[in-house]
N, C-alpha and C positions, 0 to 999 in steps of 0.2 A: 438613627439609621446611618451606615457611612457612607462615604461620598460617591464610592464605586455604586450604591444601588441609588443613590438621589441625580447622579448626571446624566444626559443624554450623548455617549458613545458616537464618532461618527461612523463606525464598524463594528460589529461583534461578533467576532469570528467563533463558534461554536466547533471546538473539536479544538486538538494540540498534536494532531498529528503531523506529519511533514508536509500533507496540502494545506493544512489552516495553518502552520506555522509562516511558510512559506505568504501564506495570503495576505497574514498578521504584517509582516515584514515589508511586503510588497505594498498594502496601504499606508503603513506608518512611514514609510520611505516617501510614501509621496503625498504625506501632508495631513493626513487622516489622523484623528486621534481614535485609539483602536486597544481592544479590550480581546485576550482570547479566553477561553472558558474549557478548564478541560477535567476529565475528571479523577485521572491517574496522579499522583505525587511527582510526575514530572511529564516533561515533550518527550512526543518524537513517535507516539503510536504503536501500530504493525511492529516497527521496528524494535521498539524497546519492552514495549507492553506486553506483544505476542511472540516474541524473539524471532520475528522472522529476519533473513539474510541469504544471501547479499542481496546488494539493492541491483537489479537487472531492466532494462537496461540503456543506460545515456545514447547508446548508438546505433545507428542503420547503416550495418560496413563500416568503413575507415571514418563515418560523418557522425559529430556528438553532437545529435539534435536535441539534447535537454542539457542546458546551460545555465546562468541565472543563477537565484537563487539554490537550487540545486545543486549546481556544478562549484559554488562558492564554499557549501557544505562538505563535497566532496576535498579540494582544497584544505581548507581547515583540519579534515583527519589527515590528510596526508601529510601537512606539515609539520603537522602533532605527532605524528606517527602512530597515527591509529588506523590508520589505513593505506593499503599499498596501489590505491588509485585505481584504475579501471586495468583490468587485465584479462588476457582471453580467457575466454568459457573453452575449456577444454572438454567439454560437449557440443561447441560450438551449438547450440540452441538457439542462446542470442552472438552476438559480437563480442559482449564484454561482459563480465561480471564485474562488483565495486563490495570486496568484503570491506569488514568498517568493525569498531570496538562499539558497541552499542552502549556501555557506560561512557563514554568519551563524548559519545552522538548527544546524552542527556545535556550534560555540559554548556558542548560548543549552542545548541539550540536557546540553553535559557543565557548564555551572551550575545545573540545574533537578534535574540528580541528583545533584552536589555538595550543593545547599541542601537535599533530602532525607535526606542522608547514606547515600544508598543505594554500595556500594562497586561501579566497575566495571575489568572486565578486557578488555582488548584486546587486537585480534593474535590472537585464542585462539579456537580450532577443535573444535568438539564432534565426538566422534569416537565413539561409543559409551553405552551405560547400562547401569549397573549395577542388577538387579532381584532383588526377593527377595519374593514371594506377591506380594501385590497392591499395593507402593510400589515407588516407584524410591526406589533407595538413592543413588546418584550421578549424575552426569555425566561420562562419563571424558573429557579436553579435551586437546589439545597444543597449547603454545606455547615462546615462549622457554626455560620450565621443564623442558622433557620433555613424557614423558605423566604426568598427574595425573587426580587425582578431585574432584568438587566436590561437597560433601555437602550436602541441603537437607530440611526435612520436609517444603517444596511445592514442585513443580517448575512453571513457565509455560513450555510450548512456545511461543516464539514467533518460531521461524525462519523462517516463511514455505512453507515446504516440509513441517512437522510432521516431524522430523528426529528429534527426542529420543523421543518418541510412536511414529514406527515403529521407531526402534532398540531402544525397549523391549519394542514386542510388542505394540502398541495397534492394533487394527484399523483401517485405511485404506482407504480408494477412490485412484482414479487415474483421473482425467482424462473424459470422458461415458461413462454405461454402454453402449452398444453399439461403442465399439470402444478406450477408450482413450485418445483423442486427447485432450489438452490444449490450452488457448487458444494461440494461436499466440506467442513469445516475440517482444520488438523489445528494439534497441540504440539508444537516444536521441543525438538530436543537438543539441547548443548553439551557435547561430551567436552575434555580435554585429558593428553594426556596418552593421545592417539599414536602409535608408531607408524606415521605416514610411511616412512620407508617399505615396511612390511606390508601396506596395503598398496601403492603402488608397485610393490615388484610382485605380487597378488595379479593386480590388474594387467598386467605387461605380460604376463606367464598363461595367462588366459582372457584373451581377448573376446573369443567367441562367448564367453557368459556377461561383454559389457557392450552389447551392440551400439551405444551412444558414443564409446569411446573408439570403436574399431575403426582404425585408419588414422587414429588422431596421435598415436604415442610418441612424436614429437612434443607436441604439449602436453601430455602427459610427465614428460620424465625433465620438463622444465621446472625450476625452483620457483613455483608461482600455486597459488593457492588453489584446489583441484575440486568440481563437482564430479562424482559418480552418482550412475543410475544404474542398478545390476543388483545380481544375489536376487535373482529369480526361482533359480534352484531352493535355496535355501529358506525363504517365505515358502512356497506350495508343498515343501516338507514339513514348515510348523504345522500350518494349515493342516497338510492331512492327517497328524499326531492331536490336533484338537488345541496346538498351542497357540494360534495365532487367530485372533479376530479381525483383523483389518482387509477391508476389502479393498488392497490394493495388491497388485503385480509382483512387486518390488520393491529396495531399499532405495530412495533419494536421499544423499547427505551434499554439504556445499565444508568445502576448508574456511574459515575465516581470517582473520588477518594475523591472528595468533600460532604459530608453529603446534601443531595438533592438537589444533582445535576444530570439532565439528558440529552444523546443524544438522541435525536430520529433518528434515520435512516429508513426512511418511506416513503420520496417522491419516486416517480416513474415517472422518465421523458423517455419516449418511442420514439421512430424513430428519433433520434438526433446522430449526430456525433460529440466526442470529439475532433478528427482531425480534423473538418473542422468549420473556424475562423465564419462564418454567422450562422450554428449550434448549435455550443458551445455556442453564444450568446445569442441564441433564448432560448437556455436551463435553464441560469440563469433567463431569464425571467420567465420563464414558473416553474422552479422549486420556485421562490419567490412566485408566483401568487399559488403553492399546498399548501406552507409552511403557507400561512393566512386562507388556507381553514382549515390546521390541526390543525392552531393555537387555530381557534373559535372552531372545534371541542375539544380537547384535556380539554378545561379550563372548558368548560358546562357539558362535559358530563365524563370525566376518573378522577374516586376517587384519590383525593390529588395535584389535579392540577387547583386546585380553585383558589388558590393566589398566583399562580407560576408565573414566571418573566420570561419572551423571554429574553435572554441575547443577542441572537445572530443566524445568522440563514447561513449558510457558513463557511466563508468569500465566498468561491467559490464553486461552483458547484464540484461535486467530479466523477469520470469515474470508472466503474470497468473494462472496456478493451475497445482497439481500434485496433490501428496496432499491427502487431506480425510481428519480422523477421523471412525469412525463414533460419534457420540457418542450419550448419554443421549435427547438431541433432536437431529432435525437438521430444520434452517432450507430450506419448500421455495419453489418459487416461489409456488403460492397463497398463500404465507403472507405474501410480499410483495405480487402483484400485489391482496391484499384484505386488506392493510392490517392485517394483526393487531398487533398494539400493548401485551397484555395481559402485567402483572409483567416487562415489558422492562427489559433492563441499558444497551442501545445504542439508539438509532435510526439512521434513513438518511430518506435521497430521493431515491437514487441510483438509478438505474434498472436494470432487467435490458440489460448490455451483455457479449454475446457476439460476439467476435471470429471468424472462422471459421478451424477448423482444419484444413482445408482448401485456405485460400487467401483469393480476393477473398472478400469482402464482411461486413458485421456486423449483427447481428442484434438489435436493441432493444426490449424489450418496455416501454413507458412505464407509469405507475400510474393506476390509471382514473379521478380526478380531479386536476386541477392544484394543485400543492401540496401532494400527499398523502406522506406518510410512514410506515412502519413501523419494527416492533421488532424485536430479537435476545434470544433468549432466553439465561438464562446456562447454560445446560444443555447448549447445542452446545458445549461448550468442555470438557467433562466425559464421559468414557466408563465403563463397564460396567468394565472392566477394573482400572484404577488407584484407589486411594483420594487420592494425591497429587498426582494431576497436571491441569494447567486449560492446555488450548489455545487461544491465541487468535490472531485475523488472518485472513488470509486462509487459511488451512488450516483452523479450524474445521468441525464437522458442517453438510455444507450439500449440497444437491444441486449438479448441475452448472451448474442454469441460476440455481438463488438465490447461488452462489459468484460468478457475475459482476457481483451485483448488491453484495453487502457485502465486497468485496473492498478496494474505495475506502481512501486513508486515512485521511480521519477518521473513516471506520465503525472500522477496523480499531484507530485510537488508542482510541476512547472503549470499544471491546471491551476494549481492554487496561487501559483504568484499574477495571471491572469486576473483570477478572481479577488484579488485581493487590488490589483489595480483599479478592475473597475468599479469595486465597491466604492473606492477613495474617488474614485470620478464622477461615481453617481451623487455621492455624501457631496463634494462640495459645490455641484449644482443643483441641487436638489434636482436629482433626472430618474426620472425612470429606468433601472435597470432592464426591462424590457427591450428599451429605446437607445439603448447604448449603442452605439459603433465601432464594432470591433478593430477597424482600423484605429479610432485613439488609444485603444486596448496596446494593440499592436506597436504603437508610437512609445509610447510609455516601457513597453515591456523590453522593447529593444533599448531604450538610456539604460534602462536596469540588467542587462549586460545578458535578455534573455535570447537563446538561439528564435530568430525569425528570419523569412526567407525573404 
């Protein structure tokens, strides 16, 4: 057997996305010897895996209350020039937008947890947990190896799904309490190739078809990377022709940091489960089979996408929520929409953004002053059940409608470098993650250059 399944780990970050990278990072930083597990061919999640972008958003107004870890990654593309840094949302939605090279992001990630020394494992499928009273004793994983065990004295969920959490026996919710439903799933698309020019003198010629943009065509017609939301018209005329299945409103595309380059985030895949392996599959199906209907529409009928090139449409299907632990705290919306703030590990600015599961339309609940931001407390990350285990990201204790709102990535990074702290805090006192105090959370998280107030 080798040595990665014969040691006892003092973290094992489960997931590679940018909260358990981040987590990985953040314990190894502070002393922890720490293993992440993930199961794609490289880091970095949502972002590389699901091709989602930009990353929205570090800021509440003129203030970048996710820092850290996070804000270092940001950093690194821009030095490298894979990315042109936070720039406004010319939707103004959020404050900023952060396009980014997402082959760049794989990179910079497997050297940030290289210079950490943090040890990670690819390819490799969490498949199971081993429990014994109130720790998890393992991770049982299959890869190239077989099946094995990965032994640790702190476990970080941080699959996105809380996968390790429910296979232990950690109590979960699934999707809003009256029936189930989860945010609608989409399969991202990357054109390049795009004549920006022709679609912003499109958008500027008719404003009234881009009501996101009306009033904004100063940032619009700025040389900085552009989200539209519009071509409303042109969706309810596929639709009524029989050529369009997606049951959304509209076209969402975001510019990336490449000169015409676009994503589109637009499909709408409805009454699917990301948790469950028959659903999720049916979903990539079903979200390829929107992605050709948007395809033909996009290229016949939206100015400057005449001779644009599908690069790519995934790689996989992307979730905005599934399971949520019930944890010690859980995160609800008043707690957002009034700003609570108090012994926080995280903040946000992100707004309550609920997709309907249903079908058309989305549902945004804004913060009752401009600029405003709240906290995450470290205790949604920790449940009644386990002494060992810290879940963070998007599955964290959250209602259904504050899950939309910290779901984001860099809420979901700078959760993880929290969690990754206290794991390394718990691990080398042998303490009770329960029992933690998030003010040494807090301590630690500010040496590591995280925004706290």
């Amino acid at each position: 057997m080798k040595p990665i399944y014969k040691q006892t780990y003092d973290v094992a970050v489960i997931g590679g996305g940018v909260s358990g990278c981040a987590a990985a990072v953040a314990a190894a930083g502070a002393g922890a010897t720490t293993i992440v597990v993930e199961q794609s061919g490289y880091l970095g999640g949502t972002l590389t895996n699901c091709g989602v972008g930009p990353m929205m958003t570090f800021h509440a107004g003129e203030r970048q209350v996710v820092q850290g870890f996070m804000g270092m990654l940001v950093e690194r593309l821009k030095s490298s020039g894979n990315s042109p840094g936070h720039v406004p949302d010319t939707k103004q939605y959020t404050p900023t937008i952060t396009p980014f090279n997402a082959e760049a992001l794989k990179l910079l990630l497997d050297q940030a947890l290289e210079e950490a020394g943090a040890q990670v494992l690819l390819h490799t499928f969490l498949g199971g947990a081993e429990v014994g009273g109130d720790r998890i004793k393992g991770a049982l994983v299959c890869n190239k190896d077989g099946l094995n065990t990965i032994s640790a004295k702190i476990f970080v969920d941080a699959t996105g799904d809380g996968d390790l959490a429910f296979w232990a026996g950690a109590p979960m919710d699934k999707g809003r309490p009256e029936d189930g439903e989860c945010q609608p799933m989409s399969l991202m698309m990357k054109y390049c190739n795009v004549d920006t020019g022709v679609l912003k003198k499109y958008i500027l010629e008719h404003p009234q078809e881009f009501p996101h943009l009306e009033g904004k065509e100063e940032l619009i017609s700025q040389d900085i990377p552009m989200d539209v939301e519009g071509f409303q018209k042109e969706m309810a005329e596929a639709k009524a022709l029989g050529l369009m299945s997606i049951a959304r409103e509209n076209i969402l595309m975001f510019a990336t940091d490449r000169q015409g380059e676009y994503i589109l985030n637009t499909t709408r895949i409805i009454g699917h489960d990301p948790a469950d392996a028959e659903s999720l599959s049916d979903a990539e199906r079903v979200g390829r089979r929107q992605c050709a209907e948007l395809d033909r529409l996009v290229r016949s009928r939206i100015p400057g996408f005449e001779n644009a090139i599908l690069e790519f449409t995934g790689p996989s299907v992307g979730a905005r929520s599934s399971r949520q632990l019930r944890g010690i705290q859980t995160l609800a919306a008043s707690d957002i929409l009034d700003e609570k703030r108090d012994n926080a590990i995280a903040y946000s600015g992100y707004p309550i953004d609920i997709h309907n599961p249903k079908g058309e339309g989305t549902m945004t609940a804004f913060l009752q002053k401009k600029g405003g931001w709240y906290g995450i407390p470290f205790h949604i990350m920790t449940c009644l059940e386990f002494a060992n285990l810290l879940v963070t990201g998007r599955c964290a204790s959250a209602t259904f409608e504050a899950q939309a709102a910290m779901r984001v990535t860099p809420t979901a990074g700078a959760m993880g470098q929290a969690a990754g702290i206290g794991a390394a805090l718990a691990a080398s006192g042998e303490v009770d993650v329960r029992k933690l105090d998030p003010n040494a959370v807090r301590v630690l998280l500010k040496a590591q250059g995280a925004y706290i107030e």
